[in-house]
N, CA, C and O atoms as a MOPAC input file, in Angstrom:
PM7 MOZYME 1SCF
protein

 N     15.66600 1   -47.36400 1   -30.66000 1
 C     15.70300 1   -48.49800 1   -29.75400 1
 C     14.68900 1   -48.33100 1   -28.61900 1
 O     14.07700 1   -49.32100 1   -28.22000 1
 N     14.51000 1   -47.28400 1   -28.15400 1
 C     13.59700 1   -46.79100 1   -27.45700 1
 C     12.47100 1   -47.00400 1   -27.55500 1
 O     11.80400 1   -47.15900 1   -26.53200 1
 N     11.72400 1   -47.10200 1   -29.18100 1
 C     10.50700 1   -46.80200 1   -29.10400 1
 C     10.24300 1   -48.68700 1   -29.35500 1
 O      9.18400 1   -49.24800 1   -29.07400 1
 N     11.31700 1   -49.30400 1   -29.85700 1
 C     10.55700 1   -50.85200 1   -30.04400 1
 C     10.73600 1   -51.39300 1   -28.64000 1
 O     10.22500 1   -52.49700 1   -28.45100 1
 N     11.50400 1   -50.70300 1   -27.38900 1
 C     11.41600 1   -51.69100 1   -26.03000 1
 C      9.76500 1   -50.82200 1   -25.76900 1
 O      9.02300 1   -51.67800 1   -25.28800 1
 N      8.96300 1   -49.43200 1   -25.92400 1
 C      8.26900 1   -49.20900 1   -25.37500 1
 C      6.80800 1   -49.97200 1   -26.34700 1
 O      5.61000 1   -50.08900 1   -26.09000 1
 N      7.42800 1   -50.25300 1   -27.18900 1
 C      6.29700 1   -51.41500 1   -28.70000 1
 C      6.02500 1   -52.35600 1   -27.08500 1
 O      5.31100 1   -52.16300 1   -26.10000 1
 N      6.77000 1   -53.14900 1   -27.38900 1
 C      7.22400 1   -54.40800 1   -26.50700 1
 C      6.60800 1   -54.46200 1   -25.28700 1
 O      6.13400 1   -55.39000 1   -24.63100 1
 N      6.71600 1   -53.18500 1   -25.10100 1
 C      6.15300 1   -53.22300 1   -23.34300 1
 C      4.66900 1   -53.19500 1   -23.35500 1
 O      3.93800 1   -53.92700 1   -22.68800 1
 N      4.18300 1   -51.96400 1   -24.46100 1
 C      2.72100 1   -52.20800 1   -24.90100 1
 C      2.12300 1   -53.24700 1   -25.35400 1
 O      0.90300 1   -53.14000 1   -25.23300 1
 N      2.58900 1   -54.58000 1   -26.00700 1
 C      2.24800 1   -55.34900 1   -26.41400 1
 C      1.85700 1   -56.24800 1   -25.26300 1
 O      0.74600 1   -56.77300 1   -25.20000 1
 N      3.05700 1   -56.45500 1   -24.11400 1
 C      3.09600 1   -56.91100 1   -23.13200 1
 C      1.15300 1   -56.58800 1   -22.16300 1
 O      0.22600 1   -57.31800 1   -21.81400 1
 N      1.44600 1   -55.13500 1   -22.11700 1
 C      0.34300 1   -54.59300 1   -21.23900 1
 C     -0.72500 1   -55.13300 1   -22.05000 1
 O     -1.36900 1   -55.96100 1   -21.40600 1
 N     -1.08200 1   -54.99200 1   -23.04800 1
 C     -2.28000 1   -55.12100 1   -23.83600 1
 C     -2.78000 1   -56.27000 1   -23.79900 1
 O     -3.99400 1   -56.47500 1   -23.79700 1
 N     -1.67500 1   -57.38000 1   -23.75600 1
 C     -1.84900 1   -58.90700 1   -23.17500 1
 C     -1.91600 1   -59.06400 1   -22.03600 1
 O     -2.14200 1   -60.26900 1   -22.14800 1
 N     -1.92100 1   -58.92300 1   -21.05900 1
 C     -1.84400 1   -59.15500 1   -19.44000 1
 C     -3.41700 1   -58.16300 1   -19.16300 1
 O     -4.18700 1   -58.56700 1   -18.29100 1
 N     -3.74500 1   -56.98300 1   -19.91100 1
 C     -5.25200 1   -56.86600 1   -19.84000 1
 C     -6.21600 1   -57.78200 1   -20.30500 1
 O     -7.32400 1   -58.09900 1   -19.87300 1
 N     -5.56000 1   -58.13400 1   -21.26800 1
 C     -6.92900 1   -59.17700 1   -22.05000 1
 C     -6.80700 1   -60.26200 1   -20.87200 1
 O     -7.85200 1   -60.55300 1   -20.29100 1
 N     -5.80300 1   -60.78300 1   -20.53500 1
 C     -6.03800 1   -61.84100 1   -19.26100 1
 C     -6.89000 1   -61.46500 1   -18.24700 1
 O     -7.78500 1   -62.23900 1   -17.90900 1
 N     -6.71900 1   -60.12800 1   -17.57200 1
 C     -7.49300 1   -59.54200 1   -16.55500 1
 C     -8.69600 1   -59.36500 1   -16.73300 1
 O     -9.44500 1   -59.19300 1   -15.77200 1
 N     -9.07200 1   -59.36900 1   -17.81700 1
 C    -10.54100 1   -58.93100 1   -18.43300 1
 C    -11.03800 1   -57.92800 1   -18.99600 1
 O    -12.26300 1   -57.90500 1   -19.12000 1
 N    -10.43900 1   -57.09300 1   -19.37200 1
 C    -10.25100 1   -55.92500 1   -19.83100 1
 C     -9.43900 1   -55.62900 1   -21.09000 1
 O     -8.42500 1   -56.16100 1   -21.54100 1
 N    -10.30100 1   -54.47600 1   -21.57800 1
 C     -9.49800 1   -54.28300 1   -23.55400 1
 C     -8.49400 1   -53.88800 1   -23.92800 1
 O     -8.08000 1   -52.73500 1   -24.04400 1
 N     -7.78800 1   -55.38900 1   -24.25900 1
 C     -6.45900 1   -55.12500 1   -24.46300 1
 C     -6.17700 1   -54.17100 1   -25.82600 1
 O     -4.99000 1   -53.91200 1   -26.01900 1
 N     -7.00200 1   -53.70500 1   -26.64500 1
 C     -6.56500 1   -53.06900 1   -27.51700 1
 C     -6.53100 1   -51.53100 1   -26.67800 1
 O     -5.50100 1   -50.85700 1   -26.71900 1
 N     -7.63100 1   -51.10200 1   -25.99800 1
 C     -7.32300 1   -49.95400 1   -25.28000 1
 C     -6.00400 1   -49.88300 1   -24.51000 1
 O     -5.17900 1   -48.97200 1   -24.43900 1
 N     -6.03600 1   -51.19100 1   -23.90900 1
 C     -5.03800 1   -50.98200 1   -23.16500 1
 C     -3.66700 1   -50.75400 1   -23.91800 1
 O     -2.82000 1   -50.14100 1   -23.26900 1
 N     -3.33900 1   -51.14300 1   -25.14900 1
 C     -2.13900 1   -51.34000 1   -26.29400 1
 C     -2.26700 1   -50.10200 1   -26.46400 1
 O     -1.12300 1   -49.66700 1   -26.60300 1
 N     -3.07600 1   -49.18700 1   -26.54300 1
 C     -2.82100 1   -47.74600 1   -27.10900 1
 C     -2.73900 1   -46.87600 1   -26.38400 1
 O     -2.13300 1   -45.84200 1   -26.66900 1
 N     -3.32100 1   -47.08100 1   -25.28500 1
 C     -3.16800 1   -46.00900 1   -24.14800 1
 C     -1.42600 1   -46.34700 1   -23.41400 1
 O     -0.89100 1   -45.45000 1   -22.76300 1
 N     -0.92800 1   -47.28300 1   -23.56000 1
 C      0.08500 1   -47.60600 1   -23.10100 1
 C      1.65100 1   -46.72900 1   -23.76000 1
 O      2.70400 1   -46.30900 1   -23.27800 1
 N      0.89000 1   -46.80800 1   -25.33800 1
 C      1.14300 1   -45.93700 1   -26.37400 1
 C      1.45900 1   -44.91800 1   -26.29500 1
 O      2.61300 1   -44.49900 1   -26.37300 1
 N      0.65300 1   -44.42100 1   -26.15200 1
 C      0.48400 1   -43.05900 1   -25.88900 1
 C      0.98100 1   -42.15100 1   -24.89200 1
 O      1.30000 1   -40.98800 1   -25.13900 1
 N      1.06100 1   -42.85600 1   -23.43600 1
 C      1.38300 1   -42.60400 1   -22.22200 1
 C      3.05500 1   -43.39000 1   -21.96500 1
 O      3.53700 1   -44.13600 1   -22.81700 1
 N      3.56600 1   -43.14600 1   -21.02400 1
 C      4.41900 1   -43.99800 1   -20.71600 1
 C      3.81900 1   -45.54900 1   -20.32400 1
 O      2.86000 1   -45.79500 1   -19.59200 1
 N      4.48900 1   -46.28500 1   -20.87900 1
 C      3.86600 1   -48.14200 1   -21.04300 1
 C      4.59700 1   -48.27100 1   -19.80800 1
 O      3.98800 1   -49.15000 1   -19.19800 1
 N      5.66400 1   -47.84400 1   -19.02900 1
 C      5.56400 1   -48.45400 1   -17.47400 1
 C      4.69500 1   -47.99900 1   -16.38600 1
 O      4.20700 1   -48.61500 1   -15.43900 1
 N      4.58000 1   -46.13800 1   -16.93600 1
 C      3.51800 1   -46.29700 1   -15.76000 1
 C      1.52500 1   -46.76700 1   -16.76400 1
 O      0.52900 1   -46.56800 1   -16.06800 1
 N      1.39700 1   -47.09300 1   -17.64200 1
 C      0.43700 1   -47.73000 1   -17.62700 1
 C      0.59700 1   -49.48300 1   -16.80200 1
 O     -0.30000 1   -49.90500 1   -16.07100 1
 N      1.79300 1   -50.24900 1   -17.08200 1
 C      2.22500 1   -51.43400 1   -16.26700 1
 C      1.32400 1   -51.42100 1   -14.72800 1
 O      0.41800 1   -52.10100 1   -14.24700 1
 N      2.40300 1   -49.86700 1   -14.15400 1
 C      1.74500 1   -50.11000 1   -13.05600 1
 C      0.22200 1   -49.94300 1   -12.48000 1
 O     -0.29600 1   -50.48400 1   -11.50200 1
 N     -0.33300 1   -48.98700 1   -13.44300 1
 C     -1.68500 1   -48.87100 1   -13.23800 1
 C     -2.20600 1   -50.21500 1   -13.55500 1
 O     -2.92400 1   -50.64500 1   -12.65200 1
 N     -2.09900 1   -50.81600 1   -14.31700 1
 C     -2.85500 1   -52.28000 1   -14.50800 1
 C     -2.69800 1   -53.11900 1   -13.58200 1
 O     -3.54300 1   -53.94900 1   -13.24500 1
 N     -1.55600 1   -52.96700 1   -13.07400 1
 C     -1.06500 1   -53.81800 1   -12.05000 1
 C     -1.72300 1   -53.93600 1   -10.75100 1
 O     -1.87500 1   -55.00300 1   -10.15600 1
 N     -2.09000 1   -52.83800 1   -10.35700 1
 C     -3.05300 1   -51.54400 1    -9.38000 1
 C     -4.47300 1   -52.22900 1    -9.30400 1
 O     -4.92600 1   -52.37200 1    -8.16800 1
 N     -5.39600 1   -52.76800 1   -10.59800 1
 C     -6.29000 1   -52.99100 1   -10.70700 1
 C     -7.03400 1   -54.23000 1   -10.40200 1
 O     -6.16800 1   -55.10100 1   -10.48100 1
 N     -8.33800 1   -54.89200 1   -10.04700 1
 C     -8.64600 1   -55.56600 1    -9.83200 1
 C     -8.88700 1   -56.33000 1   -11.17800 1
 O     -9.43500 1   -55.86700 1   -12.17900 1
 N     -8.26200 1   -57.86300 1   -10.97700 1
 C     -9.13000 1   -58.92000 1   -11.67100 1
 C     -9.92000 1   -59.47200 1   -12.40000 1
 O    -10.11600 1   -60.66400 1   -12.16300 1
 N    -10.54900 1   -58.93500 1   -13.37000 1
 C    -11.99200 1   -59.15500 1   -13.64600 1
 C    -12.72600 1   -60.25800 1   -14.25000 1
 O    -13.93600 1   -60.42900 1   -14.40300 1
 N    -11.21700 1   -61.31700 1   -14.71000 1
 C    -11.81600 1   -62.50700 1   -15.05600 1
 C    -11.39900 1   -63.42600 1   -13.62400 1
 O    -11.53800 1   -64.63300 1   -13.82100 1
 N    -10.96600 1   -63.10600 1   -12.36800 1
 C    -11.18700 1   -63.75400 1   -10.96000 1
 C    -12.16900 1   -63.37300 1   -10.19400 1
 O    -12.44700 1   -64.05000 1    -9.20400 1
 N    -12.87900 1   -62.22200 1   -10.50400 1
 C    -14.12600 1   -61.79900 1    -9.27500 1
 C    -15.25600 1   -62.12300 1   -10.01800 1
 O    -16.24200 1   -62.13600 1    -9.28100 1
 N    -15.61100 1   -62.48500 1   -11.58200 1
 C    -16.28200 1   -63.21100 1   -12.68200 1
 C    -16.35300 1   -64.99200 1   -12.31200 1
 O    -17.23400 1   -65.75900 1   -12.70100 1
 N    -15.01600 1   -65.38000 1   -11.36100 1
 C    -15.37100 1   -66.93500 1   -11.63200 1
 C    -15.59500 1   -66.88300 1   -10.44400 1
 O    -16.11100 1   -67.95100 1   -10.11400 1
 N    -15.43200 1   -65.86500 1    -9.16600 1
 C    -15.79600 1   -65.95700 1    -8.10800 1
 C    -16.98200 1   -65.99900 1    -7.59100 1
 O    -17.36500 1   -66.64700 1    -6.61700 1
 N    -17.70500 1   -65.10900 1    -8.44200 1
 C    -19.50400 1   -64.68500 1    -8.33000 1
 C    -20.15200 1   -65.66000 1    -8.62300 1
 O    -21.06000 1   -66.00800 1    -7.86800 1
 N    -19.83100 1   -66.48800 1    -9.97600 1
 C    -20.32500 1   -67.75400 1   -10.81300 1
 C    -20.41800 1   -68.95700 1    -9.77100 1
 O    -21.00600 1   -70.00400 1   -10.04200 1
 N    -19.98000 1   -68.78800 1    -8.93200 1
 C    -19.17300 1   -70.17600 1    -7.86300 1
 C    -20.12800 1   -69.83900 1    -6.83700 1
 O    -21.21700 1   -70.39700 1    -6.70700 1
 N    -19.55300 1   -68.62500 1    -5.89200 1
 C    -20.74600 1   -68.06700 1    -5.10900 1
 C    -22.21400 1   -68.26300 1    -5.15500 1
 O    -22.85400 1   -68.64800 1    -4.17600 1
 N    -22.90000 1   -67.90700 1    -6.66900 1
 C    -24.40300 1   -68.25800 1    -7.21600 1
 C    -24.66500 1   -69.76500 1    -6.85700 1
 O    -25.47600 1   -70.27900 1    -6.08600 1
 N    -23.44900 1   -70.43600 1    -7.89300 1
 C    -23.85300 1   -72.20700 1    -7.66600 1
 C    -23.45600 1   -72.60700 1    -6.15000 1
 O    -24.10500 1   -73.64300 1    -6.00500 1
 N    -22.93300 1   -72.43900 1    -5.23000 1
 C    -22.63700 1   -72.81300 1    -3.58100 1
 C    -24.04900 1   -72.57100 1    -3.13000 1
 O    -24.83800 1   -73.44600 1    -2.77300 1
 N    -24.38000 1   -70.66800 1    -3.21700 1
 C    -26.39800 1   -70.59800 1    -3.19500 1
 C    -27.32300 1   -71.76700 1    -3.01600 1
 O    -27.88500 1   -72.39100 1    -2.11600 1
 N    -27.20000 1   -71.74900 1    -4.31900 1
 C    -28.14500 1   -72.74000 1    -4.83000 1
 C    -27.72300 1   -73.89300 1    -4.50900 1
 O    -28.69600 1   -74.44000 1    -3.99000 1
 N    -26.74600 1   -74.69000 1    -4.50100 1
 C    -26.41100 1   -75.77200 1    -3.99300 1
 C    -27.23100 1   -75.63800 1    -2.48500 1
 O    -28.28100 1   -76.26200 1    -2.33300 1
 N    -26.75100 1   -74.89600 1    -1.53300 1
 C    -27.44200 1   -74.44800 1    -0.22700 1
 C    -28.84900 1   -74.58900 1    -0.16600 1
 O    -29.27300 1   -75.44800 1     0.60700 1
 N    -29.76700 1   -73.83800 1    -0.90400 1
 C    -30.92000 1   -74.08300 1    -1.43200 1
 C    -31.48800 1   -75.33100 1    -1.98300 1
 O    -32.70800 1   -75.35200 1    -1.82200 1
 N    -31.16700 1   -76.05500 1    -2.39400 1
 C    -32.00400 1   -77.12600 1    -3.06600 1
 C    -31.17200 1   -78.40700 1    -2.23800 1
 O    -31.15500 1   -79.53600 1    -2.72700 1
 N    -30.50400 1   -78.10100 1    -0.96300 1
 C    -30.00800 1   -79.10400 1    -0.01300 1
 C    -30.90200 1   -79.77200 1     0.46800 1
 O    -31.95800 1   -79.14400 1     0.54200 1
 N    -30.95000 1   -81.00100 1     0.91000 1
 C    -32.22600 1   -81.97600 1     1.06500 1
 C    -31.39800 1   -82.57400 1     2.26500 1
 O    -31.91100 1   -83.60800 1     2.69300 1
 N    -30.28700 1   -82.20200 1     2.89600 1
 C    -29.99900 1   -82.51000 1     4.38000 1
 C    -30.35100 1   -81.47200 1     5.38100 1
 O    -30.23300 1   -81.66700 1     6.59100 1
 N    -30.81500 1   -80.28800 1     4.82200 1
 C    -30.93000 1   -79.40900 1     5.83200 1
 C    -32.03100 1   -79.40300 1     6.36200 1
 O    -33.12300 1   -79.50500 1     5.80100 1
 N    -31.77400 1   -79.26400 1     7.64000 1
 C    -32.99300 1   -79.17800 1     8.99000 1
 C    -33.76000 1   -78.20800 1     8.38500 1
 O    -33.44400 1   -77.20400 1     7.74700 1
 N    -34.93800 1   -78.73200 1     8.72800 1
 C    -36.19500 1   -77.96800 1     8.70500 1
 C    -37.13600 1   -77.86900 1     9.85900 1
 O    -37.48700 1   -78.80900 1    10.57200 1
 N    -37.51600 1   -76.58400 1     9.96400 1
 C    -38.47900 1   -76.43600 1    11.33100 1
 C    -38.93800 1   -77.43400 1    11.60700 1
 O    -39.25400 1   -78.33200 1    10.82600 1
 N    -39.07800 1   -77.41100 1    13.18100 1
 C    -39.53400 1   -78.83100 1    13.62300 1
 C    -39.09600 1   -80.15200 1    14.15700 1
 O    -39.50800 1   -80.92000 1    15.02700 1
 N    -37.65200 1   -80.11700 1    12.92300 1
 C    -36.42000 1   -81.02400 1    13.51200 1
 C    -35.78600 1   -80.26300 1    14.71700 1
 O    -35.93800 1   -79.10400 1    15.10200 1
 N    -34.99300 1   -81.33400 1    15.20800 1
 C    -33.77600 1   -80.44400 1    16.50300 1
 C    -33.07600 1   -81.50800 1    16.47100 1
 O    -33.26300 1   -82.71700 1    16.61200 1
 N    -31.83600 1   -80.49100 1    16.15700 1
 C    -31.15900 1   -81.88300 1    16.53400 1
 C    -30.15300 1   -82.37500 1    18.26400 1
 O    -29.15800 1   -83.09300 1    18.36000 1
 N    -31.00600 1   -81.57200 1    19.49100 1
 C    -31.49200 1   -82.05800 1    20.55000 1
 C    -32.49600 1   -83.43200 1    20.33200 1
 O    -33.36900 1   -83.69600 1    19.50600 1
 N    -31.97800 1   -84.09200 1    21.38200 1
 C    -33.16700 1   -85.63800 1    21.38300 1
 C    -33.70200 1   -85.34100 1    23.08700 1
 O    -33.18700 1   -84.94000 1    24.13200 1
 N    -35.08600 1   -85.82400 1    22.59900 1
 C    -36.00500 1   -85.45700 1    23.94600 1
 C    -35.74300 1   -86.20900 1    24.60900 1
 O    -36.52400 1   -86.23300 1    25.56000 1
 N    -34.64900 1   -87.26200 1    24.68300 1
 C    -34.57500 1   -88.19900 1    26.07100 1
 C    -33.00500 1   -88.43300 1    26.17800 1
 O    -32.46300 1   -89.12000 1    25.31200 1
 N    -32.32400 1   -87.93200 1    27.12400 1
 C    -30.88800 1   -88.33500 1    27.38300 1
 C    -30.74600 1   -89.82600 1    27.88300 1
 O    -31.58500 1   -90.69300 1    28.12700 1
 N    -29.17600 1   -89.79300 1    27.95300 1
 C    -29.26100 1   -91.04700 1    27.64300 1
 C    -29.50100 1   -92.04700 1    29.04600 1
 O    -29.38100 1   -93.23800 1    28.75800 1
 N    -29.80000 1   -91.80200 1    30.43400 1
 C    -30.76500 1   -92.34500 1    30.93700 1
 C    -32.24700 1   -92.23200 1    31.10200 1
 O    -32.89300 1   -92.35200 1    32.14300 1
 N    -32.77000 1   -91.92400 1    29.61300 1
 C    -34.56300 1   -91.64100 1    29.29600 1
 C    -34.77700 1   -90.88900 1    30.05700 1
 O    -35.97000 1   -90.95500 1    30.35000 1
 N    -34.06600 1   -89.83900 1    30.81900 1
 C    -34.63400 1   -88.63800 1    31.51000 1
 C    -35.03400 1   -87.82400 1    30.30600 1
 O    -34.64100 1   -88.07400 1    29.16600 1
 N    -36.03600 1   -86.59500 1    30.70900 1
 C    -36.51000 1   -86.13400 1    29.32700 1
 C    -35.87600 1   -84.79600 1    29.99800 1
 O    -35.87600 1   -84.19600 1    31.07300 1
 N    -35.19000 1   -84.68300 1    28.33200 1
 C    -34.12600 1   -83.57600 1    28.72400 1
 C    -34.85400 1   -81.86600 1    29.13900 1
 O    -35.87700 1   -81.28800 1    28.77100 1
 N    -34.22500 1   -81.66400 1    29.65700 1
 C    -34.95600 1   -79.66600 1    29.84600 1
 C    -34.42500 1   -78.62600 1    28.95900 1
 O    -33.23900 1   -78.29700 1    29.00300 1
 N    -35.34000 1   -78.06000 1    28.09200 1
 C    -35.29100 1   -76.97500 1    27.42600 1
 C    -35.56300 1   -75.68000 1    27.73000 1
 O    -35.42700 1   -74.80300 1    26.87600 1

């Protein structure tokens, strides 16, 4: 009974790696092999790798979005106006 709740638990881990991004078949055997709760918690322990993957992807395109912006000031503009609003010319 023992060894199909620790099946179970490996099967478990091996799936919840492949979600994370990482090889769930390694992970199914090493879980195996070792105690499958404390592999649980080591996985558990670990970072993300299909969330810091859609994070970077996003990050790049925001970049570039930034970059190829066609509202952004460019030298030269200010967006100070040289005359307040009784046409005094303002001091810089």
């Amino acid at each position: 009974m023992d060894i199909v709740i620790g099946i179970i638990i490996s099967v478990f881990i091996g799936i919840r790696a492949r979600e994370m991004g990482y090889s769930g078949l390694l992970w199914f055997f090493t879980s195996l092999l070792y105690v499958p709760l404390a592999s649980l918690y080591l996985l558990t322990a670990l970072p993300n790798r299909s969330i810091e993957e859609k994070r970077e992807k996003e990050m790049l395109l925001l970049k570039a979005e930034l970059f190829n912006n066609t509202f952004a000031r460019r030298e030269g503009s200010s967006p100070i106006s040289d005359y307040t609003i009784s046409d005094d010319t303002t001091m810089r």
